[in-house]
C-alpha positions in Angstrom: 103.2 28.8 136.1 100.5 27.9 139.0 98.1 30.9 139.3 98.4 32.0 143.0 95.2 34.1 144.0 97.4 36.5 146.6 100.6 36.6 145.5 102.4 39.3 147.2 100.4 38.4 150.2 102.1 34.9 149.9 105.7 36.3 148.9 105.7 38.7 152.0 105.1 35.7 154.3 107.4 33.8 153.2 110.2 36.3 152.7 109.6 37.1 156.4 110.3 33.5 156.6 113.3 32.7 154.8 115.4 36.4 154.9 115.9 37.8 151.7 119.0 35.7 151.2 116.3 32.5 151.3 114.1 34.3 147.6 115.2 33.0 144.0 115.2 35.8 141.8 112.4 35.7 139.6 115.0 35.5 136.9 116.2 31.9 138.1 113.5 30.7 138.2 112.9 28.8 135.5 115.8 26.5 136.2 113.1 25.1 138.6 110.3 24.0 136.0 109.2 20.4 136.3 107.6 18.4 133.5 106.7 22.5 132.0 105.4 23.9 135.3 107.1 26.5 136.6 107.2 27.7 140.3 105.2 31.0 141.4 108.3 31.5 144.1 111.6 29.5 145.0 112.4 29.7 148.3 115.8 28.1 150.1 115.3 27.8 153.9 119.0 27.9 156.0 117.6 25.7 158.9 114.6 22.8 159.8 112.7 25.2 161.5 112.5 27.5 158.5 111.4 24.6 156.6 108.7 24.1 158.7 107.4 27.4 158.7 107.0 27.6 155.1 105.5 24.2 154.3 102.6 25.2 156.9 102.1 28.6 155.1 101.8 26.3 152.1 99.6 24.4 154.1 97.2 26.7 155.1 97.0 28.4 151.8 96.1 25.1 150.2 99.4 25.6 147.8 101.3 22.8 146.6 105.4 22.4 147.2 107.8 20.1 145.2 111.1 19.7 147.2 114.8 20.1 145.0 117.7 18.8 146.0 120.4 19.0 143.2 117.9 18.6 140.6 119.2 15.5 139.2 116.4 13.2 139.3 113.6 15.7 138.4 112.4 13.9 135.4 111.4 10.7 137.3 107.8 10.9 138.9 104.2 12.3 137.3 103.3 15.2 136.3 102.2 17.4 139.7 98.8 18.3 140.0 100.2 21.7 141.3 103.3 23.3 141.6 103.2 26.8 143.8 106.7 27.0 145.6 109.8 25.6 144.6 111.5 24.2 148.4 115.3 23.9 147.5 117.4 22.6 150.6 120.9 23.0 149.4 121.1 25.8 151.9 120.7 22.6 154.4 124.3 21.3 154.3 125.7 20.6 158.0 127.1 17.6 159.2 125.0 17.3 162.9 127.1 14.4 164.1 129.9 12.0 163.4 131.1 9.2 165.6 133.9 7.7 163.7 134.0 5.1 166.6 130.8 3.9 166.3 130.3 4.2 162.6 127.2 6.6 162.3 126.9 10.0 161.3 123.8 12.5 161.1 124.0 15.1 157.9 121.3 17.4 157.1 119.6 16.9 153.3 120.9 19.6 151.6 124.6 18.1 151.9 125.8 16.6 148.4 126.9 12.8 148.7 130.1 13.9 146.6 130.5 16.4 150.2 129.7 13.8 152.5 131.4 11.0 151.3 135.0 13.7 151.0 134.5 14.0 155.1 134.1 10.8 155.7 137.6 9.6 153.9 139.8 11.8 156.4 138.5 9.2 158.7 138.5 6.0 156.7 135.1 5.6 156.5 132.0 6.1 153.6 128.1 5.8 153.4 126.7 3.6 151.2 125.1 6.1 148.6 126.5 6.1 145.0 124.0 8.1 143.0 124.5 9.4 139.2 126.3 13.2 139.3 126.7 13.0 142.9 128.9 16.4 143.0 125.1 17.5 142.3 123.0 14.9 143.7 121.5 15.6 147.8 121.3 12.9 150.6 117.6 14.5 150.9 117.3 13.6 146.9 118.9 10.3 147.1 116.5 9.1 149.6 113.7 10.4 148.2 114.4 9.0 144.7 115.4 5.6 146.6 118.5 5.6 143.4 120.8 3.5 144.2 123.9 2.6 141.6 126.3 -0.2 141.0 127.6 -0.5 144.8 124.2 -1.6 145.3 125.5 -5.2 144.8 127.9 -4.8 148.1 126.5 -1.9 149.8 122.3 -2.6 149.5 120.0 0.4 149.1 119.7 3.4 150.6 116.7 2.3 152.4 119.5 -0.5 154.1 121.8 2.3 155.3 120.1 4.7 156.6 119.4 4.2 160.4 117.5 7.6 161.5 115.6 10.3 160.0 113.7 13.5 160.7 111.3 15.1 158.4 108.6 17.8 158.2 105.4 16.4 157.1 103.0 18.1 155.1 101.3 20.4 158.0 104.4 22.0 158.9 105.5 19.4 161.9 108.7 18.2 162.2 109.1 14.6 163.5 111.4 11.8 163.7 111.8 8.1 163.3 114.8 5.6 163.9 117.6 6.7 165.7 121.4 6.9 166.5 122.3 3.5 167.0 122.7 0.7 164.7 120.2 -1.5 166.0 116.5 0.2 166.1 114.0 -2.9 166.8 111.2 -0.5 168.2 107.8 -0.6 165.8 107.6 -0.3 162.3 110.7 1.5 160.8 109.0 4.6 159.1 112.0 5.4 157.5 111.7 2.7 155.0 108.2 4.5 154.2 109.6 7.8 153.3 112.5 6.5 151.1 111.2 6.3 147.5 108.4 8.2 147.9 109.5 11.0 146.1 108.6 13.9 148.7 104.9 13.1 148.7 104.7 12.7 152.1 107.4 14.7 154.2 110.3 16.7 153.5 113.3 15.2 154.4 115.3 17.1 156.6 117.7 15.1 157.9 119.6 11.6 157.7 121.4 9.3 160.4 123.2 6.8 158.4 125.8 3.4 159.6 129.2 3.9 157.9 131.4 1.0 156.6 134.9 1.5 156.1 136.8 2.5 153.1 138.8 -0.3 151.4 142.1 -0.4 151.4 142.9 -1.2 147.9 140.8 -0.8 144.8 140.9 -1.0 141.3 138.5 -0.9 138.0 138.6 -3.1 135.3 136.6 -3.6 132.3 135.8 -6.9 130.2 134.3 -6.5 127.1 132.3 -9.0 125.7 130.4 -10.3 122.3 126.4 -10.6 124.3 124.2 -9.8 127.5 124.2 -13.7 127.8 128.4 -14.1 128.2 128.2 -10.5 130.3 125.7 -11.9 132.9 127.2 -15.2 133.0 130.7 -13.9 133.6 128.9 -11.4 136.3 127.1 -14.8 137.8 130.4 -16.5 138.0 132.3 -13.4 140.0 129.3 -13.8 142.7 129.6 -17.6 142.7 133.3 -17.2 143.7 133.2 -14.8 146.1 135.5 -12.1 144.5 136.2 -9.0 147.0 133.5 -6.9 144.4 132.7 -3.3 145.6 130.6 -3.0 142.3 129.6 -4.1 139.2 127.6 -2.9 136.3 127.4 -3.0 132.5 127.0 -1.0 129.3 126.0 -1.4 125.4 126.0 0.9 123.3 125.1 -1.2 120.2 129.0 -2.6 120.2 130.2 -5.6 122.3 128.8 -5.3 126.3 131.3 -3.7 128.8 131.5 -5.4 131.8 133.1 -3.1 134.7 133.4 -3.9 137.9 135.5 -2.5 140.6 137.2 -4.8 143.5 137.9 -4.1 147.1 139.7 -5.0 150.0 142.7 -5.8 151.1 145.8 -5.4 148.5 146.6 -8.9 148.7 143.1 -9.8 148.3 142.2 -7.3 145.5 145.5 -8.6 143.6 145.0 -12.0 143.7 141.2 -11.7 142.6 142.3 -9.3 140.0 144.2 -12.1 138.1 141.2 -14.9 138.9 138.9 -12.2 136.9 141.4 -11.9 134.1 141.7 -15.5 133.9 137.8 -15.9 133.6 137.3 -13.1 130.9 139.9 -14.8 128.6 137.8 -17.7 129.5 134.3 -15.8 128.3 135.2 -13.5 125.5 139.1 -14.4 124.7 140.2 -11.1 125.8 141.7 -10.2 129.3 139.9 -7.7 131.6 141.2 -4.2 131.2 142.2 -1.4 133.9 140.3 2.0 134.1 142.2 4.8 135.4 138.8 6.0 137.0 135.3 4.9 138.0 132.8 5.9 134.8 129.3 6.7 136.3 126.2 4.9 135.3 124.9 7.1 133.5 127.7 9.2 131.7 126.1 12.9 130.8 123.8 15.2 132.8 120.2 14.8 132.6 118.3 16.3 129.8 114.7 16.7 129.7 113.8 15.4 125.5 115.6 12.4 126.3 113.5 9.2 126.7 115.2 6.9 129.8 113.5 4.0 131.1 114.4 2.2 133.8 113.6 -1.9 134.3 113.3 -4.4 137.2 113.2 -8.3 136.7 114.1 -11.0 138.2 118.0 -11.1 137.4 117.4 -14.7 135.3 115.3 -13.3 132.6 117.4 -9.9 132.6 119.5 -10.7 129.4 115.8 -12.1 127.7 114.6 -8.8 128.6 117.5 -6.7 127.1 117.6 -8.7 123.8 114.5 -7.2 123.4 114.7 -3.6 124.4 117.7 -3.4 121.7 115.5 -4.3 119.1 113.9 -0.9 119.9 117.0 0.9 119.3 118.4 2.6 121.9 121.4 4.9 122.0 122.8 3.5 125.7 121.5 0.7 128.1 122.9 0.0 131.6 122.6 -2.7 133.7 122.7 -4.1 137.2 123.2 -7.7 136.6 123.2 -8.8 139.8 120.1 -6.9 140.6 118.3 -7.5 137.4 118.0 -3.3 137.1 118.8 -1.4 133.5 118.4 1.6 132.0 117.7 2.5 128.3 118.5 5.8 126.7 117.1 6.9 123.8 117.8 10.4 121.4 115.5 13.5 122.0 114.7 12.6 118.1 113.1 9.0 119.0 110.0 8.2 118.1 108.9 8.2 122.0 105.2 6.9 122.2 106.0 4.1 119.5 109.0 3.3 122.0 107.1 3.4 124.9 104.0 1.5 123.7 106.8 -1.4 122.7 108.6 -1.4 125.6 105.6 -1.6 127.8 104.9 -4.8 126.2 108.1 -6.3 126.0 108.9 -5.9 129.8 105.7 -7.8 131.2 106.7 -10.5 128.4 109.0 -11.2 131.3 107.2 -9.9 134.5 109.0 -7.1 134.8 108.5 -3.6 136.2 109.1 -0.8 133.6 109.5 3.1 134.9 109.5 5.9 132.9 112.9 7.4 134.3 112.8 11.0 132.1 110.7 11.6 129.3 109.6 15.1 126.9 106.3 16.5 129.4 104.0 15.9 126.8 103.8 12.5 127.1 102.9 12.3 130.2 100.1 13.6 129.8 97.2 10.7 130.9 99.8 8.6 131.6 101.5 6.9 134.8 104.9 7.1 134.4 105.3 4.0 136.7 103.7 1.8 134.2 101.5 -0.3 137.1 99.2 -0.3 139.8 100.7 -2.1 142.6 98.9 -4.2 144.7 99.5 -2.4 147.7 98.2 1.2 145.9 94.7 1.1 148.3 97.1 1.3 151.3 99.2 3.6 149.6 96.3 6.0 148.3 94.9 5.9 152.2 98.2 6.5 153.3 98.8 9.6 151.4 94.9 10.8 152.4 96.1 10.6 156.0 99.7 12.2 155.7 98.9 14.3 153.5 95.1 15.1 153.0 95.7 19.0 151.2 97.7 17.6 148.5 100.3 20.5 149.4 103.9 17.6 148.7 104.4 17.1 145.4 101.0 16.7 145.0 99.9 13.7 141.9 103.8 12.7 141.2 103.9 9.4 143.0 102.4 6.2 141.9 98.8 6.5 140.5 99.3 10.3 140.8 99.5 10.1 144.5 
């Protein structure tokens, strides 16, 4: 826990704040603890301007705050440098405004995407966000993590959704950038720069996103097939022909690879490309594509903290190079975005981590690729960046950070290069 020089000076200002109803009790609070730190106080603010208020008392009291959404992603980024007050915005959960007819809606961060994406179905219409757990998982936490799952073949990234923002940067100001309508052309679109950065340099208090509408028919099928090699080339063919695909992801578990991939569209169109896919898995693996009853998610269990999960970006050609390699490191689960050239590997809490990670390291930039430690035990982050590299672009990003956010008081040393 962060040693706080005036505690109950602190806790009276911000329970004058947030209400009584807006306190964790002490005794909850250690479902807060990040990479072993545990919060001095968690606090849930019910509106933007409460928000406000207690990330400038933070401010002025030099005190560092780590935002929480549903908790999901809390293993990815550095250890913080600080952690004083917990800022959980699940009490944030309004939708401000929907206009089915223009396809845009404005939903405050707290909302889960499971919530928002059960709305927009009474009207025929989602948001393209399709994060692990998402019964858990926030808008605010999506964006900030900049996750995005197996729709991002169809549906982009978040960063390509999202249309208008508001956010409380790190004195306690709330501001805003983007807007309401589709097409914002108006100087640089800060709401690129906020997505991804893992709350280091505003809160996120709000979303404006475009909508597209639901499909009409879907359906899930599975191929299963002998290596990465057959998987991405039967992936590479299903882009090449233009299937109706809505997603499209694959698994290994240290069996044949499970290539899943869900169509949408029209029933006639979904039909018809459902018996073009069967006829080009007999053609890969000599077995015909098989239906799933529901959509699996990418990763299948909740989140646990001894668990080593890595995460890789290549370029999509030199993907199934790169995963023959990572399996000769043994890992329980990988995942993959073929299309994208994204995976993750999962290893047990038992693995021999720094071994793994010291292997891994050096088998990714055999093939120029990115590697991110996703969730690891706290210990080994210790001296470590859990991003793996040093962008080019880190001067502008360390000067950046200075200027937005020159008291360290957002997540303060868990971006890249301990920003």
């Amino acid at each position: 826990m962060t040693y706080i020089s005036e505690p109950e000076a602190i806790g009276e200002a911000l329970l004058e704040i947030v209400g009584p109803e807006g306190i964790i009790p002490l005794e909850m609070q250690w479902a807060y603890t990040v990479d072993g730190l545990s919060p001095a106080i968690v606090v849930q603010p019910a509106s933007v301007e409460e928000v406000s208020k207690v990330i400038g008392l933070a401010s002025r009291w030099g005190l560092g705050v780590i935002p929480w959404g549903g908790g999901t992603m809390m293993g990815l980024g550095n250890r913080p440098h600080r952690y004083d007050i917990a800022l959980d915005m699940r009490r944030l959960n309004q939708v401000i405004e929907h206009e089915p007819a223009d396809l845009t809606i404005t939903v405050e961060a707290g909302t889960t995407v499971k919530e928002l994406q059960a709305r927009l179905a009474a009207y025929g219409q989602r948001v393209a966000l399709d994060p692990p757990w998402p019964d858990r998982a926030t808008v605010g936490g999506t964006l900030a993590t900049g996750i995005a799952g197996p729709a991002r073949w169809r549906l982009g990234h978040p960063r390509d959704t999202i249309i208008g923002i508001k956010v409380v940067m790190p004195d306690g100001r709330i501001a805003k950038a983007g807007g309401k309508v589709v097409k914002n052309v108006a100087g640089y679109d800060l709401c690129k720069l906020y997505i991804g950065s893992l709350g280091t340099l505003a809160v996120i208090v709000e979303a404006t996103f475009k909508l597209v509408p639901t499909p009409r028919s879907q359906r899930v099928v599975a191929c299963s097939l002998p290596t990465f090699k057959q998987a991405c080339g039967l992936a590479k063919e299903l882009q090449w022909r233009l299937l109706p695909i809505d997603s499209l992801w694959m698994e290994w578990d240290g069996g044949p690879c499970v290539l899943v991939c869900r169509l949408a569209g029209s029933p006639g169109a979904v039909s018809r490309s459902l018996e073009e896919l069967d006829a080009l898995a007999r053609q890969y693996s000599g077995a015909e594509a098989q239906p799933l009853e529901r959509w699996p998610e990418v990763v299948s269990s909740p989140p646990v903290a001894e668990r080593l999960v890595l995460r890789v970006s290549v370029l999509p050609s030199r993907l199934v190079a790169c995963l023959e390699a990572l399996t000769a490191l043994e890992p329980e689960l990988m995942v993959a975005l073929p299309l994208a050239g994204v995976a993750y590997a999962r290893w047990p809490a038992e693995a021999s981590t720094p071994n793994i990670l010291q292997n891994a390291f050096q088998a990714v930039a055999t093939y120029d690729g990115i590697l991110v430690i996703h969730q690891c035990p706290f210990k080994y982050k210790e001296g470590r960046d859990v991003f793996g590299w040093r962008p080019p672009a880190q001067p502008m990003m360390k000067e950046i950070k200075r200027r937005w956010d020159p008291k360290g008081t957002l997540s303060p040393g868990r971006f890249v290069a301990h920003l």
